[in-house]
N, C-alpha and C positions, 0 to 999 in steps of 0.2 A: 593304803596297804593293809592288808589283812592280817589279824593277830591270830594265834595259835586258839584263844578265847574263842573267834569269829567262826575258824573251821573246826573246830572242833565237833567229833562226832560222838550223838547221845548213843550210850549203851543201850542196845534192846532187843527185842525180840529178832531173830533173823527173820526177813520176809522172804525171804529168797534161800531155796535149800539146795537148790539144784537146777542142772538141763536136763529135759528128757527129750527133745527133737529140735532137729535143723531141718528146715523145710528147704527141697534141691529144686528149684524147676526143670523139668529134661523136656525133651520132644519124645521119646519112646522110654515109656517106665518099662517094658517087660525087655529091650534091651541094654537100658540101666542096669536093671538088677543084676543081669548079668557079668556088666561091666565090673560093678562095683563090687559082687562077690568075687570075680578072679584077680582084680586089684589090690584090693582093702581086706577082704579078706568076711567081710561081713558078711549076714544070714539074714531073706526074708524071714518076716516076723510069720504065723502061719494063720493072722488075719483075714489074707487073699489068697486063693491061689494066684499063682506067677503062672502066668499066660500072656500070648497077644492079642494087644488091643486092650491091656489093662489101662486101668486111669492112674493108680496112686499105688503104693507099695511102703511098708515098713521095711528098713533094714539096720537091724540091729548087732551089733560088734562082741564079740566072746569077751567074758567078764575073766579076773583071774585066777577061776575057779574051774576055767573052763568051759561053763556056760555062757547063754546068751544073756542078754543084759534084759532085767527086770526094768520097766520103767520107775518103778516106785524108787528104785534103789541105785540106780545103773550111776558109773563114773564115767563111760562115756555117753553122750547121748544120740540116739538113734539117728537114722537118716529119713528120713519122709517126705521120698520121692516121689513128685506131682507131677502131672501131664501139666504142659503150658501152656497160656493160649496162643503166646509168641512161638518163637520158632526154638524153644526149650529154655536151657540156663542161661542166665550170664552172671554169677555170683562173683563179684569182684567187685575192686573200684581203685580207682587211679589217688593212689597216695603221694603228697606233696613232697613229701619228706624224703620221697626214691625218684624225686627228678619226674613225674607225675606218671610212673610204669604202673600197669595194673598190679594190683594187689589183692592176695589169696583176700578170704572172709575168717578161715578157718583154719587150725591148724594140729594134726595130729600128732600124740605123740609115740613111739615105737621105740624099744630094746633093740631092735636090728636092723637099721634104714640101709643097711650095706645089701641084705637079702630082698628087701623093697624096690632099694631101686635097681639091681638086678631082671627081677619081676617085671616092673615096668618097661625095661628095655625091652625085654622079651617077648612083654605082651602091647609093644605099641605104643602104650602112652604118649601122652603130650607132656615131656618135661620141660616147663617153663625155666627154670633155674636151679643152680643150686651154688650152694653158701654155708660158711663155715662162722658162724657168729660166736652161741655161747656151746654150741654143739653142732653137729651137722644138719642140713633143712635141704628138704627138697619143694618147691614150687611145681603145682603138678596142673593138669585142667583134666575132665571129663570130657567125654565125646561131644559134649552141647554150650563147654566152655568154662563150664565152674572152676572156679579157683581154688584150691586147697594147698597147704602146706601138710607137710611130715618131716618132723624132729626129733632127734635122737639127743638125749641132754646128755 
Protein backbone atom coordinates (compact mmCIF):
# COMPACT_ATOMS: atom_id res chain seq x y z
CA UNK A 1 0.00 0.00 0.00
CA UNK A 2 1.18 3.29 -0.82
CA UNK A 3 1.97 6.23 1.71
CA UNK A 4 0.94 9.72 1.38
CA UNK A 5 5.22 9.99 1.41
CA UNK A 6 5.17 7.57 -1.77
CA UNK A 7 2.55 9.90 -3.92
CA UNK A 8 3.49 12.73 -2.91
CA UNK A 9 4.04 15.46 -5.54
CA UNK A 10 7.42 17.59 -5.66
CA UNK A 11 6.54 21.30 -6.05
CA UNK A 12 7.92 22.87 -9.30
CA UNK A 13 7.93 24.44 -12.15
CA UNK A 14 4.59 23.94 -14.29
CA UNK A 15 5.46 22.03 -17.47
CA UNK A 16 2.40 22.32 -18.90
CA UNK A 17 0.61 25.73 -19.19
CA UNK A 18 -1.97 25.14 -21.30
CA UNK A 19 -4.03 23.54 -24.71
CA UNK A 20 -3.77 25.38 -27.70
CA UNK A 21 -5.35 22.47 -30.27
CA UNK A 22 -7.47 19.21 -30.65
CA UNK A 23 -6.62 17.85 -33.74
CA UNK A 24 -10.48 16.58 -35.50
CA UNK A 25 -10.11 14.03 -38.40
CA UNK A 26 -13.18 14.77 -40.92
CA UNK A 27 -13.41 13.73 -44.58
CA UNK A 28 -14.31 17.38 -46.01
CA UNK A 29 -12.66 20.23 -43.94
CA UNK A 30 -14.25 22.91 -46.05
CA UNK A 31 -17.60 21.27 -45.08
CA UNK A 32 -16.54 21.09 -41.54
CA UNK A 33 -15.91 24.49 -41.14
CA UNK A 34 -18.89 25.17 -41.93
CA UNK A 35 -20.47 22.75 -39.81
CA UNK A 36 -18.78 23.60 -36.97
CA UNK A 37 -19.07 27.57 -37.29
CA UNK A 38 -23.20 27.20 -37.42
CA UNK A 39 -22.94 24.67 -34.42
CA UNK A 40 -20.34 25.76 -32.09
CA UNK A 41 -20.23 28.87 -32.95
CA UNK A 42 -16.42 29.04 -33.86
CA UNK A 43 -14.22 31.19 -36.57
CA UNK A 44 -11.70 30.01 -39.18
CA UNK A 45 -8.38 31.09 -38.07
CA UNK A 46 -7.46 33.52 -41.32
CA UNK A 47 -4.27 31.02 -41.95
CA UNK A 48 -6.26 29.40 -45.05
CA UNK A 49 -8.55 30.49 -46.93
CA UNK A 50 -11.96 28.35 -46.42
CA UNK A 51 -12.56 26.84 -49.78
CA UNK A 52 -13.18 23.26 -51.44
CA UNK A 53 -10.84 20.81 -51.48
CA UNK A 54 -8.97 22.42 -48.55
CA UNK A 55 -6.73 20.02 -46.58
CA UNK A 56 -6.65 21.40 -42.90
CA UNK A 57 -8.30 24.40 -41.16
CA UNK A 58 -7.90 26.34 -37.77
CA UNK A 59 -10.98 26.93 -35.97
CA UNK A 60 -10.83 28.93 -33.08
CA UNK A 61 -13.74 29.94 -30.45
CA UNK A 62 -14.49 33.73 -29.18
CA UNK A 63 -12.56 34.56 -25.98
CA UNK A 64 -14.48 36.57 -23.24
CA UNK A 65 -13.65 39.60 -24.51
CA UNK A 66 -15.19 38.90 -27.45
CA UNK A 67 -12.55 38.12 -29.48
CA UNK A 68 -11.13 35.16 -31.12
CA UNK A 69 -8.73 33.15 -29.14
CA UNK A 70 -4.86 33.94 -29.18
CA UNK A 71 -3.02 30.68 -29.10
CA UNK A 72 -0.44 31.93 -26.69
CA UNK A 73 -3.06 32.79 -24.31
CA UNK A 74 -6.49 31.12 -25.35
CA UNK A 75 -8.73 29.16 -22.41
CA UNK A 76 -10.27 27.32 -24.86
CA UNK A 77 -8.30 25.58 -27.36
CA UNK A 78 -8.76 25.69 -30.98
CA UNK A 79 -9.99 23.06 -33.23
CA UNK A 80 -7.49 21.67 -36.19
CA UNK A 81 -9.44 20.35 -38.45
CA UNK A 82 -7.48 17.69 -40.82
CA UNK A 83 -8.58 15.78 -44.00
CA UNK A 84 -8.21 12.05 -43.12
CA UNK A 85 -6.87 9.46 -44.78
CA UNK A 86 -9.75 7.07 -43.55
CA UNK A 87 -13.11 7.99 -44.28
CA UNK A 88 -12.83 11.10 -41.72
CA UNK A 89 -13.45 11.21 -37.60
CA UNK A 90 -14.05 8.73 -35.38
CA UNK A 91 -12.96 10.55 -32.04
CA UNK A 92 -14.50 8.57 -29.42
CA UNK A 93 -13.99 5.27 -27.52
CA UNK A 94 -16.16 2.89 -25.71
CA UNK A 95 -15.89 3.47 -21.76
CA UNK A 96 -16.22 0.61 -19.45
CA UNK A 97 -17.56 2.33 -16.71
CA UNK A 98 -21.02 3.26 -19.17
CA UNK A 99 -21.83 -0.36 -19.91
CA UNK A 100 -18.89 -0.13 -22.90
CA UNK A 101 -21.35 2.98 -24.94
CA UNK A 102 -19.07 5.23 -27.00
CA UNK A 103 -17.72 8.08 -25.31
CA UNK A 104 -17.26 11.89 -26.29
CA UNK A 105 -13.11 12.79 -26.05
CA UNK A 106 -14.09 16.21 -25.37
CA UNK A 107 -16.05 18.35 -23.62
CA UNK A 108 -17.38 21.79 -23.71
CA UNK A 109 -18.38 24.15 -21.54
CA UNK A 110 -21.35 26.94 -22.20
CA UNK A 111 -23.60 29.50 -20.09
CA UNK A 112 -26.68 28.48 -22.24
CA UNK A 113 -26.84 24.79 -23.42
CA UNK A 114 -30.75 25.29 -23.46
CA UNK A 115 -30.04 27.85 -26.82
CA UNK A 116 -27.40 24.93 -27.97
CA UNK A 117 -29.27 22.47 -27.95
CA UNK A 118 -32.08 24.24 -29.52
CA UNK A 119 -29.59 25.15 -32.28
CA UNK A 120 -28.85 21.73 -32.78
CA UNK A 121 -32.33 20.56 -33.37
CA UNK A 122 -32.63 22.98 -35.92
CA UNK A 123 -29.62 22.55 -37.57
CA UNK A 124 -29.69 18.60 -37.65
CA UNK A 125 -27.36 17.41 -35.44
CA UNK A 126 -26.55 14.01 -34.14
CA UNK A 127 -27.58 14.21 -30.59
CA UNK A 128 -26.20 11.20 -28.96
CA UNK A 129 -27.61 11.95 -25.35
CA UNK A 130 -28.28 13.90 -22.93
CA UNK A 131 -27.86 13.87 -18.99
CA UNK A 132 -28.30 15.81 -15.97
CA UNK A 133 -25.13 14.90 -13.75
CA UNK A 134 -23.48 17.89 -11.85
CA UNK A 135 -25.23 20.30 -14.56
CA UNK A 136 -26.90 19.64 -17.82
CA UNK A 137 -24.54 17.72 -20.87
CA UNK A 138 -25.29 17.16 -24.11
CA UNK A 139 -23.40 14.21 -26.19
CA UNK A 140 -23.21 15.47 -29.65
CA UNK A 141 -21.27 13.69 -32.90
CA UNK A 142 -20.20 15.78 -36.15
CA UNK A 143 -21.08 14.82 -39.66
CA UNK A 144 -17.77 12.17 -39.66
CA UNK A 145 -18.78 10.90 -36.13
CA UNK A 146 -16.69 12.76 -33.54
CA UNK A 147 -17.81 12.82 -30.15
CA UNK A 148 -18.05 15.70 -28.19
CA UNK A 149 -19.94 16.75 -25.04
CA UNK A 150 -21.44 20.37 -23.89
CA UNK A 151 -21.95 21.33 -20.30
CA UNK A 152 -23.58 23.85 -18.67
CA UNK A 153 -22.26 23.70 -14.66
Amino acid sequence: MQTNEETKVEKRLRDITGMTCIYVPVSDVYESVKWYQKNLGCQPADNHEVEPGMKMAIMRFFEADGNTSDPATCTIPALFLHESAEEGGRLGFSWTLDGGKRHAVGCFITPHIQELFERFKENGVNIIGERVTCGPNITFADPDGNMWEIWQP
